[in-house]
C-alpha positions as CSV (number, residue, x, y, z in Angstrom):
1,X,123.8,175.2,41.3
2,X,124.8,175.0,37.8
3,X,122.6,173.5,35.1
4,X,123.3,171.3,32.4
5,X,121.3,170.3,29.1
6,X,122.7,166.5,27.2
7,X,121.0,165.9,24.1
8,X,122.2,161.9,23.7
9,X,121.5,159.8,20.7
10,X,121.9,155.8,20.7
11,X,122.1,153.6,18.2
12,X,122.2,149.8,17.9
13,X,120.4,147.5,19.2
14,X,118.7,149.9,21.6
15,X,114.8,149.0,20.5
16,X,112.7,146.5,22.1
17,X,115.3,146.2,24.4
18,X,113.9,148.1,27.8
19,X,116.2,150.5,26.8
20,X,113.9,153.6,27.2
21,X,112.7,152.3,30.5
22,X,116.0,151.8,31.8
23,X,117.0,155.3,30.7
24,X,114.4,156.7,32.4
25,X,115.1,154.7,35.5
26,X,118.6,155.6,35.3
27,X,118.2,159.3,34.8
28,X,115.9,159.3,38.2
29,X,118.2,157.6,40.3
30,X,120.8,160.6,39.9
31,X,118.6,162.8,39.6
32,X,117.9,163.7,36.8
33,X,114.8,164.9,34.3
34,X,114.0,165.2,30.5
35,X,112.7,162.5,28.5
36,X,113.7,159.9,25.9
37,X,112.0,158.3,22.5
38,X,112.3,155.9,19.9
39,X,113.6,157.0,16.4
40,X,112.2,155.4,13.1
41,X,116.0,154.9,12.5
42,X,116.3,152.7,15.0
43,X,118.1,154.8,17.6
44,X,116.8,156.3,20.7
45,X,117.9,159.6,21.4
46,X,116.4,161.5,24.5
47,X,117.3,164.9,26.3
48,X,118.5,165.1,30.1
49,X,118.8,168.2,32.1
50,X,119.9,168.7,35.4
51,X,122.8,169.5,37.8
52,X,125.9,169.6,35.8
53,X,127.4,166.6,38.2
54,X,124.3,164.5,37.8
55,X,124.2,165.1,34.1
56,X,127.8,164.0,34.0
57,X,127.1,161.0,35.8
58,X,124.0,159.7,33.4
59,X,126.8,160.8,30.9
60,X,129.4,158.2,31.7
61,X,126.8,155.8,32.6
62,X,125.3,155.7,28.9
């Protein structure tokens, strides 16, 4: 099983949005961990580790 680390960052209109939440719920569903935040920016950026396949799928998805 190989492991993967994606640092992601988002910008837009990505605050006050559920984004975070839907990240998070996103991440889990392919199994996924890490975590994600709100930048004073205004992007979120977040870091997701986990099998290289279901990285690559949270990867496209975002």
């Amino acid at each position: 099983m190989e492991m993967k680390e994606l640092n992601y960052k988002v910008s837009g209109n990505v605050q006050g949005v559920c984004f975070r939440s839907e990240a998070v719920d996103t991440a889990r569903s392919v199994g996924v961990a890490g975590w994600v935040r709100n930048n004073p920016d205004g992007a979120v950026e977040g870091i997701a580790v986990g099998e290289h396949d279901n990285v690559n799928k949270l990867q496209v998805i975002f």
